[in-house]
C-alpha positions in Angstrom: 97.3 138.3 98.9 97.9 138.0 102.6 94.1 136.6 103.6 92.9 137.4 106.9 91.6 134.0 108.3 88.3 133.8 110.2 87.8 130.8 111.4 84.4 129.6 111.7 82.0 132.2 110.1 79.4 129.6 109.3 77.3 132.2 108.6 79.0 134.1 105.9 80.1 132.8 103.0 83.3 132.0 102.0 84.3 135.2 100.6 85.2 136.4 97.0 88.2 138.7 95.9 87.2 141.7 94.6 89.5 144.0 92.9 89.9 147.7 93.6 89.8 148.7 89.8 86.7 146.8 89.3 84.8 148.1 92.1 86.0 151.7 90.7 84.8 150.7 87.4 81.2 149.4 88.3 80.4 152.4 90.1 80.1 156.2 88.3 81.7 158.1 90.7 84.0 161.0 90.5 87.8 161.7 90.7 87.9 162.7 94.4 85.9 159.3 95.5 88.5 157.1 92.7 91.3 158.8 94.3 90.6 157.8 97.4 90.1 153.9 97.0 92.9 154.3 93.9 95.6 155.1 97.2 94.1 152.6 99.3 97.3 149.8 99.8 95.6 146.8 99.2 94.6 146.0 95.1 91.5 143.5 96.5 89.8 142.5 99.2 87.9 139.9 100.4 83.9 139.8 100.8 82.6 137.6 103.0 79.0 137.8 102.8 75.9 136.4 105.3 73.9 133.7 103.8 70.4 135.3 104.0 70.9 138.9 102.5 68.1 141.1 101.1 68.2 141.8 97.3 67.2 145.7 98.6 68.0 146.4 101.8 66.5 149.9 102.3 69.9 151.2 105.0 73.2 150.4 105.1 76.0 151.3 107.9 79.3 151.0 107.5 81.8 150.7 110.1 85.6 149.8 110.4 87.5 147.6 112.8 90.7 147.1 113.8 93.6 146.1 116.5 91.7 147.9 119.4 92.5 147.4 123.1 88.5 148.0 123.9 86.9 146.0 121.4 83.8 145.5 123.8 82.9 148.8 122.7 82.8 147.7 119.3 80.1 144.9 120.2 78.2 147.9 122.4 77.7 149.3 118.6 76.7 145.8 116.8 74.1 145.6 119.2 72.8 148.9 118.8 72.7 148.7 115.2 71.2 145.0 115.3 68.3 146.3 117.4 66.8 148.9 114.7 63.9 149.2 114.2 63.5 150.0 110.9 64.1 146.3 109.2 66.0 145.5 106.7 69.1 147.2 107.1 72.5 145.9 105.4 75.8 146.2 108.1 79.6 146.3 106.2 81.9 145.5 108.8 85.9 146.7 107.6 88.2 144.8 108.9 91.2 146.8 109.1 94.0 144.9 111.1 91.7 143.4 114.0 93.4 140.7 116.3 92.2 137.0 115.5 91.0 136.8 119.3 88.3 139.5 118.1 87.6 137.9 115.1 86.3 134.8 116.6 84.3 136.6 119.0 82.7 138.3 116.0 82.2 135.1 114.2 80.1 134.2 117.1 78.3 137.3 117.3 77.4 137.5 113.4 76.5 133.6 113.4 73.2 133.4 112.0 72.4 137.4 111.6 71.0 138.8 108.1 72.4 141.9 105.9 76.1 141.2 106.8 79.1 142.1 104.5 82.6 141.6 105.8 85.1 142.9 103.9 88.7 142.0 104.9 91.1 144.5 104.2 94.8 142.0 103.6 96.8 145.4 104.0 95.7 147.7 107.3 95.7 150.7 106.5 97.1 153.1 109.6 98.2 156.6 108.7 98.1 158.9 112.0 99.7 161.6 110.7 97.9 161.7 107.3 94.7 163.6 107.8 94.3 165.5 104.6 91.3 164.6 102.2 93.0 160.8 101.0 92.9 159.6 104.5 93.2 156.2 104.5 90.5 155.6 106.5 88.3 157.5 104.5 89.4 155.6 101.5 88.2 152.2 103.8 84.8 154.5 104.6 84.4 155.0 100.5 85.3 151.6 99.6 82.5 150.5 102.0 80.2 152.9 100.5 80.4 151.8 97.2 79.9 148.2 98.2 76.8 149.3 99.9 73.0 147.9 98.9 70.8 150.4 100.6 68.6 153.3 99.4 70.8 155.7 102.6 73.9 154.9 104.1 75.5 155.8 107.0 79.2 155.5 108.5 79.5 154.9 112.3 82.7 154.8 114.0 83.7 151.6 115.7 82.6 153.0 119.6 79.5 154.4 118.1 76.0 153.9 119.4 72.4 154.7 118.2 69.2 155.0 119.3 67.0 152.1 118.1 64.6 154.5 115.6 68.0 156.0 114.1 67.5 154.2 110.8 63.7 154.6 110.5 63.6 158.0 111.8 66.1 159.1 108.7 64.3 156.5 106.3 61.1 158.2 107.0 62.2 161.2 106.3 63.6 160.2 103.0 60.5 158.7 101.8 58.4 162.2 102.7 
């Protein structure tokens, strides 16, 4: 397994390998969802976990990153979804090919934050001409999904921002 290295990331642990079959065969999910992790290129991936983590948080977003030539957009969006309101929400970051310069800066961002799963992907998966149901991207999006804690989930694109009462807004509305 080609392991993405991250330097620093005192405040996640130091990651476990998790296999693809095993994550398909702790959750019940159905053929379309298998097939899609199932064509994904990489058999595990690497979890890399923040220290302090709620046993329940109550939101999770999910997002992807990769070899971007405007990753301060991507920091735009980790502030915006650090800065809910609603507390308690659980972020899985998808590392999908990102250049080690923007790794480190993340490491610095995430030092010390809560509810933080980075999951590195050791085979990018880049398909621009694929856009039929097993995307890979969308197998990256499901794969994060499954991983997920939270009562509700969400996937947010890497240059995506939100209001600050996004989460609690829909987790209100959940709980009517």
């Amino acid at each position: 397994i080609n392991k993405i290295l991250i330097p620093k990331m005192d405040s996640l642990t130091k990651g476990i390998i998790v296999n693809k079959e095993e994550i398909i065969e702790n959750n019940k999910i159905g053929d379309l969802l298998k097939n899609s992790i199932l064509l994904l290129k990489s058999e595990c991936f690497i979890l890399k976990r923040s220290k302090t983590y709620s046993a329940n948080p109550k939101f999770t977003l999910v997002t992807i990153i990769y070899d971007s030539n405007n990753d301060d957009l991507f920091f735009k969006s980790l502030n915006c979804i650090f800065n809910q309101s609603l507390i308690d929400i659980e972020i899985i970051i998808i590392n999908n090919g990102a250049k080690k310069e923007f790794l480190r800066q993340l490491d610095e961002y995430l030092y010390k934050k809560i509810n933080v799963t980075l999951v590195d992907n050791p085979i990018p998966q880049y398909d621009f001409k694929n856009t039929e149901l097993y995307c890979p991207i969308m197998g990256l999006m499901n794969l994060g999904l499954l991983l997920a804690k939270g009562e509700l989930f969400s996937i947010l694109s890497w240059d995506n921002e939100i209001n600050s009462s996004y989460c609690s807004v829909i987790y209100k509305k959940y709980q009517e």
